[in-house]
Steps between C-alpha positions, in 0.01 A plus 500: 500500500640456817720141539701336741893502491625303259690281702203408716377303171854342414596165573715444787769253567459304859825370697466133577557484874468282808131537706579723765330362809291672735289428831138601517465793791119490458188391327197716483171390403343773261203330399313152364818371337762763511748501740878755559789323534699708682924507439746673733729576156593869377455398124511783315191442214309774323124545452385201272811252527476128631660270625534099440416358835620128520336265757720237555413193351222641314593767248562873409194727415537885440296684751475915499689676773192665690688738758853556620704741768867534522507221689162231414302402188179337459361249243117475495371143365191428398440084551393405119728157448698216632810704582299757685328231708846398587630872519167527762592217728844692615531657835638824603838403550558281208753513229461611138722577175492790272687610240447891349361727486381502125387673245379857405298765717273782493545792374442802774690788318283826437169387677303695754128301534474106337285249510608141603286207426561147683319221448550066637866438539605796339407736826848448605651642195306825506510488932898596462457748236220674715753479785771689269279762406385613814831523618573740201184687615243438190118469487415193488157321395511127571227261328471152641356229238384278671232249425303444868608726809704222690777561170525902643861521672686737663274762484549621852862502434436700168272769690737532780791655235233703379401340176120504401400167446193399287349166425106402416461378849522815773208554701270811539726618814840441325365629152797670311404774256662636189653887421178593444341350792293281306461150720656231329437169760142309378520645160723255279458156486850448359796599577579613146251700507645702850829523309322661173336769728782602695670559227272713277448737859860524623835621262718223595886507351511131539371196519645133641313188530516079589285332479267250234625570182148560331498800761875588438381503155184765493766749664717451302302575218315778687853661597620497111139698397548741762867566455573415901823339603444170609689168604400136590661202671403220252512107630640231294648157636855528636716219616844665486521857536756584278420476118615110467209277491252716259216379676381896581521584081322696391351542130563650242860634647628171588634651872473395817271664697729452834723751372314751257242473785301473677407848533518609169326839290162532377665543132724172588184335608323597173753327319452149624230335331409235710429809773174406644465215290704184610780394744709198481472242783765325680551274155510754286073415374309841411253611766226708398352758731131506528389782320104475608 
């Protein structure tokens, strides 16, 4: 079986540094409670990193970089929480901290067509990676998980490179079809679903996905039966960023999901128990995900 490099699933150590601060060159609006914020900052990340934003006065939250050129990156926010309300109310032109980038990345190496699966806040993750593996010239499938059709973003920008972009909610003059030609839009009424049948038509060498974690889990699952290569960015709390506060544990191997993660292997995934389960709020309290 196929896995990731081993040092993509290692623990890595963090520098403690000073916020680096940075003005905002732009804010675009992508949708009902997403918005770009837009930094004029060559930084350097890879495919699945983040970075720990800090509004002054408010806090630091790890956000997914979404897009970068030599010379700009992009973070994509969707407005869930206090600090994003805040994060909302500055203007183009404002100032903001970071300090990264963190973490591990995906895995490209060896791939020729993949499927990339983005769901809620974690479109920003998988947004990058698509990015990366255009520019290395691979077919790419692109499944948005989304739960109305006001939550679809940057699907123009996603065609435009070429990518072929599903979701349940494409109408009869933008219908996409699979290898076979059969017509996937009207036919699944979940977005699981769309993922299971593009996979069992098309011989993909890999698989990536953010998203919910009940739907991070069915692929994972469904990339261990069928023997496909497969990584996921996985969300736990994180205050710090670099391995100190323990908040991001994860159980049963008692390490910090900030730096084993947060993109980590379907075989690492497999190996945390409370996978699809639980996460651990900001105090630490067991959350269960709604299995129904």
């Amino acid at each position: 079986m196929k896995t990731s490099p081993k040092s993509l699933d290692k623990p890595m150590i963090n520098k403690i540094t000073q916020p680096t601060i940075i003005t905002v060159t732009d804010i675009i609006d992508e949708g009902q409670d997403y918005k770009t914020f837009v930094f004029d900052y060559e930084l350097s990340a890879k495919p699945g990193q983040y970075v720990m934003l800090w509004l002054p006065g408010v806090d630091f939250k790890p956000f997914s970089v979404a897009w970068q050129t030599k010379k700009q990156f992009g973070l994509t926010v969707i407005k869930v929480g206090s600090y994003t309300a805040e994060l909302f109310k500055i203007k183009k032109g404002g100032k903001l901290g970071f300090i990264g980038p963190y973490g591990t990345n995906y895995d490209l190496r060896n791939k020729k067509r993949i499927l990339i699966i983005g769901g809620g806040s974690g479109v920003a993750s998988v947004i990058f990676l698509a990015q990366a593996a255009r520019e290395q010239n691979l077919e790419v499938d692109f499944v948005m998980a989304a739960k109305t059709e006001d939550k679809i973003i940057y699907e123009k920008w996603l065609k435009k490179i070429s990518i072929n972009v599903y979701h349940r909610f494409q109408n009869k003059k933008s219908r996409p079809t699979l290898s076979n030609g059969k017509v996937v839009s009207g036919k699944f009424k979940r977005a699981w679903d769309l993922i299971e049948d593009l996979v069992s038509q098309n011989q993909y060498d890999g698989l990536y996905a953010c998203g919910p974690e009940l739907l991070l889990k069915q692929i994972v699952d469904l990339s261990i039966e069928k023997n496909i290569f497969c990584q996921v960015s996985l969300e736990r709390y994180m205050k710090c960023g670099i391995g100190v506060c323990g908040s991001c544990c994860i159980e049963p191997l008692g390490i910090c999901l900030c730096q084993a993660g947060p993109v980590v292997s379907a075989q690492f995934a497999d190996k945390i128990t409370e996978f699809g389960q639980y996460h651990r709020d900001a105090t630490g309290q067991k959350i269960c995900f709604n299995n129904k």
